[in-house]
Wavefront OBJ file of the C-alpha trace (Angstrom):
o trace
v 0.000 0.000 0.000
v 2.615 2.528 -1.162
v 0.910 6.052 -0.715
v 1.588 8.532 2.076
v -0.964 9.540 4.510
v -1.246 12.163 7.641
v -3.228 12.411 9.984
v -3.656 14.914 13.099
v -0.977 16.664 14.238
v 3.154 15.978 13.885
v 5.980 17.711 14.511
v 7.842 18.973 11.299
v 10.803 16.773 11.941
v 11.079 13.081 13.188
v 12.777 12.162 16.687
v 12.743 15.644 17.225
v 11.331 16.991 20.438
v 7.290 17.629 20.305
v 4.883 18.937 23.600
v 1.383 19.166 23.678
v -0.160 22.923 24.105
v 0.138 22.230 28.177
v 4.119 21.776 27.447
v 3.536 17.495 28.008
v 6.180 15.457 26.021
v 4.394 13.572 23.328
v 5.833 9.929 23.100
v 6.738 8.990 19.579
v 6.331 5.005 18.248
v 7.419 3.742 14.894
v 4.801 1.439 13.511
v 6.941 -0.389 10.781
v 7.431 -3.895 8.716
v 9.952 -5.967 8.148
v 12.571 -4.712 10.125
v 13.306 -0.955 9.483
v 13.138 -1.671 5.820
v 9.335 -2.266 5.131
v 6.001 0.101 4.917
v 5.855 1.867 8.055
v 4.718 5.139 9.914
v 5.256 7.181 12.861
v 3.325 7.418 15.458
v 2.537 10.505 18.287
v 0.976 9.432 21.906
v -0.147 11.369 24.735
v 0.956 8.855 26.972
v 3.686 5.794 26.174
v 2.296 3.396 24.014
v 4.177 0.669 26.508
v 1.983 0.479 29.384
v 0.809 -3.285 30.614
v -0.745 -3.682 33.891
v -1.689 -7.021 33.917
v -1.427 -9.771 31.755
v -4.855 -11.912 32.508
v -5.581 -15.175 30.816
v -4.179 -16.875 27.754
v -6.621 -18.721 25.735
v -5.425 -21.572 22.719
v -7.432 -20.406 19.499
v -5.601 -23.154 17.088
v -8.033 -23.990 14.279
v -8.344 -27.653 14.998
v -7.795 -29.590 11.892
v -9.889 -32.461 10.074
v -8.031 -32.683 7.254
v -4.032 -32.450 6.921
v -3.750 -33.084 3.537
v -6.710 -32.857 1.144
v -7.194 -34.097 -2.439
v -11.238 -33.351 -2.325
v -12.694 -30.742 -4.134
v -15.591 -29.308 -1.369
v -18.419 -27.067 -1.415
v -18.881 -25.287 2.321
v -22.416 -23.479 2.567
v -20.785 -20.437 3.748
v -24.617 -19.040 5.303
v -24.453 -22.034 7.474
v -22.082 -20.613 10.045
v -24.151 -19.293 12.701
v -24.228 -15.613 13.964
v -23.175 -14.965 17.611
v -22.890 -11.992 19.441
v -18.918 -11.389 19.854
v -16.641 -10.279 17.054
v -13.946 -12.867 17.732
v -16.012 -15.887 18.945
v -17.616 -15.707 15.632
v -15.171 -16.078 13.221
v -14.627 -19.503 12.311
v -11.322 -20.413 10.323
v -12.210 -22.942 7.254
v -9.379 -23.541 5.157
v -5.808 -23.148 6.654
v -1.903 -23.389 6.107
v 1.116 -22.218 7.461
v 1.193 -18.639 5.100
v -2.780 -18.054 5.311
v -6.235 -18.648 7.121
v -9.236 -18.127 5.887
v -12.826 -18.121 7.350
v -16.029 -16.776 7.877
v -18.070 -14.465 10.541
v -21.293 -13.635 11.368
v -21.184 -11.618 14.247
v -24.308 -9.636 15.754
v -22.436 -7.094 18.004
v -20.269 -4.412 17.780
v -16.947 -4.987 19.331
v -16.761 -2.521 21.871
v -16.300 -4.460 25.159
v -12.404 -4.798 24.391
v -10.033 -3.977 21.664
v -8.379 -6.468 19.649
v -4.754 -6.444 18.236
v -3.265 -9.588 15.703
v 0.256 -9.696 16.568
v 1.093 -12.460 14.064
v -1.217 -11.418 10.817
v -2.275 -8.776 8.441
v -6.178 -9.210 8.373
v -8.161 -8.518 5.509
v -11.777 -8.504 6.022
v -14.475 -8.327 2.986
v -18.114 -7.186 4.261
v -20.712 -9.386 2.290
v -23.752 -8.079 4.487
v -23.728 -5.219 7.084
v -22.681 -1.893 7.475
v -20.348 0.328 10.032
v -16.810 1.814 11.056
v -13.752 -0.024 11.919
v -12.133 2.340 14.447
v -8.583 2.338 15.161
v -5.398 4.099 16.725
v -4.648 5.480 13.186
v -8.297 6.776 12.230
v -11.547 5.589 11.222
v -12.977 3.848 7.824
v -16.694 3.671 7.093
v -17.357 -0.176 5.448
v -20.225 -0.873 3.279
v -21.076 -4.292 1.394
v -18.490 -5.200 -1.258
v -15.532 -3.478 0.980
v -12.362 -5.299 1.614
v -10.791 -3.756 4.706
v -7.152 -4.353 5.035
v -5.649 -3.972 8.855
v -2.199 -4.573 9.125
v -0.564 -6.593 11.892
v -0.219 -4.896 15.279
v -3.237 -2.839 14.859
v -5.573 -1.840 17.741
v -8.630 -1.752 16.663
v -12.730 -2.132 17.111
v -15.732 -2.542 15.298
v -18.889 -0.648 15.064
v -21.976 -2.669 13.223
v -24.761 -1.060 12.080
v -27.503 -4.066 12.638
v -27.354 -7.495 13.989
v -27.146 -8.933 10.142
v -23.384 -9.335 9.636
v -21.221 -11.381 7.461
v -17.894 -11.372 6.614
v -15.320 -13.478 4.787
v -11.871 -12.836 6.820
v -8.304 -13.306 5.951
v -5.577 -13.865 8.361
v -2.296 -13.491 6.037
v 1.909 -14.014 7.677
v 2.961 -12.188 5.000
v 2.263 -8.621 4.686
v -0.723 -7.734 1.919
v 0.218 -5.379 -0.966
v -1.472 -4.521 -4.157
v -0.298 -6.365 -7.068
v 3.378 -5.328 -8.048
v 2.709 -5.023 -12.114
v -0.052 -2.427 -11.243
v 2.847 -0.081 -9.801
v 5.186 2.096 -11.371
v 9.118 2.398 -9.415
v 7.891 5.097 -7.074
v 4.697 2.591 -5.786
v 2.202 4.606 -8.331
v -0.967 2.650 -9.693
v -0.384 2.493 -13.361
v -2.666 3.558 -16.172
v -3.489 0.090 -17.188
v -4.373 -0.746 -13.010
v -8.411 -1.676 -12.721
v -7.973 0.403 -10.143
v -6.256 3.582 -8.748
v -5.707 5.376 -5.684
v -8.797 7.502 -5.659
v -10.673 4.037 -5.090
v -9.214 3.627 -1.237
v -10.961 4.139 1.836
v -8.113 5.952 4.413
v -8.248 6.361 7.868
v -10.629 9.349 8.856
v -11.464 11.027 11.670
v -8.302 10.198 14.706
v -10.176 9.434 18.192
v -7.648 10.650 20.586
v -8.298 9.669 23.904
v -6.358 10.940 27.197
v -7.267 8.741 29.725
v -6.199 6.580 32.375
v -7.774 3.560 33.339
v -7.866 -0.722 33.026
v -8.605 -1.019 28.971
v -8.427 -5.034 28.209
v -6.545 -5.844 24.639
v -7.067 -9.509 23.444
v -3.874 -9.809 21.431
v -3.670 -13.001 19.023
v -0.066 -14.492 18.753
v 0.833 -18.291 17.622
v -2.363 -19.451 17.933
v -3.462 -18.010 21.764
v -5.574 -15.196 22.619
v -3.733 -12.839 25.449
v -5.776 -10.883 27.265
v -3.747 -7.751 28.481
v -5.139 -4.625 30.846
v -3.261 -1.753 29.786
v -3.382 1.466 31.620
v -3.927 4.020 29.345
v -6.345 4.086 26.226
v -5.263 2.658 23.330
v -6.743 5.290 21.203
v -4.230 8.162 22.169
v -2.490 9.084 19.086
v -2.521 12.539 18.184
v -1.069 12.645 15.063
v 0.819 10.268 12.915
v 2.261 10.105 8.986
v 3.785 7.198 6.728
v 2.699 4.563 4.694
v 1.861 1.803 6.764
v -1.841 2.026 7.769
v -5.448 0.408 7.293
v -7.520 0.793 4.316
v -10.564 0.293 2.430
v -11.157 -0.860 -0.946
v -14.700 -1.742 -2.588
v -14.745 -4.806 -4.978
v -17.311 -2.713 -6.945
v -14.423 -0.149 -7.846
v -12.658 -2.851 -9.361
v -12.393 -2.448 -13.433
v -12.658 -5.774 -15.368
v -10.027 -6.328 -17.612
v -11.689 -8.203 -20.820
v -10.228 -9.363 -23.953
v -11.571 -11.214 -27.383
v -11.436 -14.393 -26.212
v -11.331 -15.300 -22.304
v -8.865 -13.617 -20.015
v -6.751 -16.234 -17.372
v -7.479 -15.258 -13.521
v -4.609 -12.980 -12.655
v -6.400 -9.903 -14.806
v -8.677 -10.061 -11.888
v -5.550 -9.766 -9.300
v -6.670 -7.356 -6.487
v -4.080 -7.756 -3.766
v -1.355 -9.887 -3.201
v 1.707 -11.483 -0.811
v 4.460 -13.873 -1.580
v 2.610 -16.911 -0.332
v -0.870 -16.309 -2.047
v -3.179 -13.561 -3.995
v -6.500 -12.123 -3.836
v -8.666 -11.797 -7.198
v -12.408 -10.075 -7.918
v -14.528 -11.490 -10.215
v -17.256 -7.998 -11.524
v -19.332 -7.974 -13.317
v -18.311 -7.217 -16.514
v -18.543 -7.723 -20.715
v -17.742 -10.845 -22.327
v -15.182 -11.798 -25.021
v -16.317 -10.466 -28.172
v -14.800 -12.536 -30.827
v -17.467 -13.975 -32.811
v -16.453 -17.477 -31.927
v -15.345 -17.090 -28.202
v -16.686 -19.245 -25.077
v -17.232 -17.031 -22.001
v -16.877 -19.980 -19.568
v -13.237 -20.535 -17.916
v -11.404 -23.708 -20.224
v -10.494 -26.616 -18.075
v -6.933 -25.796 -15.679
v -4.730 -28.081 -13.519
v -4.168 -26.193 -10.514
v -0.994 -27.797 -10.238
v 1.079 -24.910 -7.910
v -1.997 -23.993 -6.013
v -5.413 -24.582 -4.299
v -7.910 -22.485 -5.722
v -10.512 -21.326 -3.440
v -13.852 -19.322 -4.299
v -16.180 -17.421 -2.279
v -19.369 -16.512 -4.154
v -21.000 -12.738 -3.163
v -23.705 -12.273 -5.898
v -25.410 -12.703 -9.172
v -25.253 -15.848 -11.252
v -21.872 -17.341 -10.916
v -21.969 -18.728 -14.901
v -19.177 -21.597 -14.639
v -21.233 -23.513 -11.788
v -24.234 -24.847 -11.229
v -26.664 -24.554 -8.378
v -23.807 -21.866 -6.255
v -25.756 -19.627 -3.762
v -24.728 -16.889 -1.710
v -22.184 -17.709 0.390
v -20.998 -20.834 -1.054
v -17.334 -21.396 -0.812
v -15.472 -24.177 -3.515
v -12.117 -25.458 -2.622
v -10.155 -26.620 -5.565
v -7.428 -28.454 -4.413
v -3.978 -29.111 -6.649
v -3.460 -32.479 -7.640
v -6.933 -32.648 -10.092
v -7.784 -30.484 -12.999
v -11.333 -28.616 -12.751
v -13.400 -25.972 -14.798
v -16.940 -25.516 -15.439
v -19.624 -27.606 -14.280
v -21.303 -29.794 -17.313
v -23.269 -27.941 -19.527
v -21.486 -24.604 -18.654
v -19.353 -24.275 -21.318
v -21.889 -24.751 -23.760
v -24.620 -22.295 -22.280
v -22.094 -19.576 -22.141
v -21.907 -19.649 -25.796
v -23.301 -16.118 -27.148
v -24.182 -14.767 -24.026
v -22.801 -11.034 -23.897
v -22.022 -10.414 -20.318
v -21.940 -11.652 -16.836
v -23.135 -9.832 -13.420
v -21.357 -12.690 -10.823
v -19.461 -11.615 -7.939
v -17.249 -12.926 -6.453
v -13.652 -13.483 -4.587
v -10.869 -15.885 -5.104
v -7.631 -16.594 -3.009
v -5.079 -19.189 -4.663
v -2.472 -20.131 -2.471
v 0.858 -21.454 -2.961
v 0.812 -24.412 -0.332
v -1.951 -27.186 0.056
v -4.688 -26.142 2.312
v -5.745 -27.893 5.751
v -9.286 -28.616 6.455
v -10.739 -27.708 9.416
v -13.335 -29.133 11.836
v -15.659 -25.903 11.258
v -15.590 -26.576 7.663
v -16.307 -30.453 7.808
v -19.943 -29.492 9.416
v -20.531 -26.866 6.226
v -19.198 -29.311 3.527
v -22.198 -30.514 1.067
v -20.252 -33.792 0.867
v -20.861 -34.233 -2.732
v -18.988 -31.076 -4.644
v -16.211 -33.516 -5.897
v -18.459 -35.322 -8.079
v -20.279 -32.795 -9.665
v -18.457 -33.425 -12.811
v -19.006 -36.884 -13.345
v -21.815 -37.988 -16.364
v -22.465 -41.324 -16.722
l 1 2 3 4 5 6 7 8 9 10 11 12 13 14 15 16 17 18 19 20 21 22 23 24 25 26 27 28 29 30 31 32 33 34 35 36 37 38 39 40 41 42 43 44 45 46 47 48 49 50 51 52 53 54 55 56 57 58 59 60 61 62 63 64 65 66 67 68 69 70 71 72 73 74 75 76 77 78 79 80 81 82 83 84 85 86 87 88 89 90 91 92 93 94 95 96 97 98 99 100 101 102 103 104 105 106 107 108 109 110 111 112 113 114 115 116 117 118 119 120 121 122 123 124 125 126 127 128 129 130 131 132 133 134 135 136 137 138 139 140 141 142 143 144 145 146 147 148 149 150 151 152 153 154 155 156 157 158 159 160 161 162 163 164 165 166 167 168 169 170 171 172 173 174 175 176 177 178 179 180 181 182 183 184 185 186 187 188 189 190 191 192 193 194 195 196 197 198 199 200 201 202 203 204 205 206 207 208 209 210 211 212 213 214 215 216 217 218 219 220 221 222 223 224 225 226 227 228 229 230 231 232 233 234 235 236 237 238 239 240 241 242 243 244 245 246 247 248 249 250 251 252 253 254 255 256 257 258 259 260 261 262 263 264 265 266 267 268 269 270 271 272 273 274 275 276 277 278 279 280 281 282 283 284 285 286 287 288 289 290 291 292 293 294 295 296 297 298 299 300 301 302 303 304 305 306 307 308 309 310 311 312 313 314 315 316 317 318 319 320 321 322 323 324 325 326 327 328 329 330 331 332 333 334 335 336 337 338 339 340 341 342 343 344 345 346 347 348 349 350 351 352 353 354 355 356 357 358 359 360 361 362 363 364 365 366 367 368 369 370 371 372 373 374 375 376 377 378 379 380 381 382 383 384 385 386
């Protein structure tokens, strides 16, 4: 996410000396990746950012797997995960590796009781249903359906919903998230040819800045456990802060097809990406216009990758009988490619309204336990005629 941001106030040089009106030392904190040599920005608190009273209770959150290594292609009814009322307790991981999990939520309540930091992971949340603010110690983003919210790792943040009808398809990713490289230019600018630019993000808005002391309880995820810390000064103190590494907002209904005479492979759909897996949007969009063309995907090994779909909306045209919600797992090992009849029925047809979200990772995925009690059981054979 290579574009500079500001927000609130900063002093005009870094490290340097800056005091609040009442002549109070502000307490500066570099928020950076990588080392010193990734995306990173500076940070300005009214009181140090450093302050643990208490360390309470450490909970295991390990996704307990069903299956360690898969060959079966599944269908998980996505809509069957059922809503509860916390943020965290309600997100259920599906499909797992070492690099990446993935799962779904349905929660009915703001999170508000606690804040909530992922040591280990850059999150990326996409809103299918609901409405609200994700409100952080860098600034505030309003989220609508169709927005992916990207949150990098070490964030504080909460959640604001607008109803009780939530659901969300959620990314944990160990590598940090960036928007594809081939989009960029040398200096991090989105290209002409991008589907998408930087007028399309969501930054951070509106900087709560909170002085006050008191017992505020972080849950902070690291290798798997839940840590629940009391810190004794709000979280939300920041003042002012600059740099480039921040959360953001992106809708999938800003993304800008990229179409072609006859069909177009997956990547032109690319939306974000990291070194172990990407991120594609499927829009609606035109359809190859060569006279002869055949909308529907051709038949592909996925033979470096598991390919994994989440349908949103409108009439996914490759599959038959997908619903909101649905998530297909195509595992490598076995080719795969439109259901029977597909092909043929996309013949002529002049444009498609499906969307949708892909991730294709580089390393097998794990089944998990929550995803064996949403698996239709009969996906892999939905290719077979007799």
């Amino acid at each position: 996410m290579p574009i500079y941001h500001q927000l609130g106030k900063i002093p005009q040089k870094r490290h340097t000396v800056f005091k609040s009106p009442e002549g109070n030392h502000y307490y500066e904190q570099l928020f950076g990746t990588e080392g010193f040599s990734g995306m990173s920005a500076l940070l300005y608190h009214v009181s140090r950012p450093t302050q643990v009273k208490e360390i309470l209770k450490s909970t295991d959150v390990s996704p307990k797997i069903a299956v360690e290594k898969n060959i079966r292609s599944m269908l998980l009814k996505g809509f069957d995960v059922k809503p509860e009322n916390d943020f965290l307790e309600s997100r259920k991981a599906l499909l797992i590796n070492g690099d990446v999990h993935l799962g779904l939520a349905a929660p009915r309540q703001s999170l508000r009781a606690y804040f909530y930091k992922n040591a280990d992971a850059d999150e990326m949340l996409f809103v299918h249903k609901g409405s609200g603010t994700l409100r952080t110690f860098m600034g505030n983003i309003s989220f609508e359906y169709g927005d992916y919210l990207v949150i990098p790792r070490g964030m504080i943040y909460q959640i604001d919903f607008d109803t009780e009808d939530n659901r969300l398809l959620y990314l944990e990713s160990f590598s940090p998230i960036y928007t594809p490289k081939r989009y960029r230019n040398y200096f991090g600018q989105m290209l002409e040819h991008s589907p998408f630019c930087e007028r399309d993000y969501k930054l951070p808005i509106e900087l709560e800045t909170y002085d006050e002391k008191g017992d505020f309880v972080i849950k902070v995820k690291k290798e798997g456990i839940l840590h629940e810390i009391v810190y004794g000064y709000h979280p939300f103190d920041v003042v002012g802060w600059d740099g480039y590494n921040y959360p953001y907002g992106f809708s999938i209904h800003n993304f800008e097809p990229i179409t072609g005479r006859v069909h177009q492979p997956p990547p032109v759909h690319q939306t974000f990406e990291t070194n172990t897996f990407v991120v594609c949007s499927f829009c609606p969009r035109l359809y190859d216009y060569h006279p002869e063309a055949i909308p529907a995907p051709y038949n592909h090994s996925n033979i470096d990758s598991d390919e994994v779909l989440y349908y949103v909306d409108g009439d996914f045209m490759s599959r038959n009988n997908i619903e909101q919600g649905h998530i297909t797992l195509h595992p490598k090992g076995i080719p795969h490619g439109p259901a029977p009849g597909a092909m043929e029925r996309s013949i002529g047809q002049k444009e498609t309204l499906e969307l949708a979200v892909m991730v294709d990772t580089f390393k097998p995925l794990m089944v998990t336990q929550e995803a064996m009690g949403i698996d239709d059981g009969e996906y892999y054979k939905s290719w077979y005629e007799e």
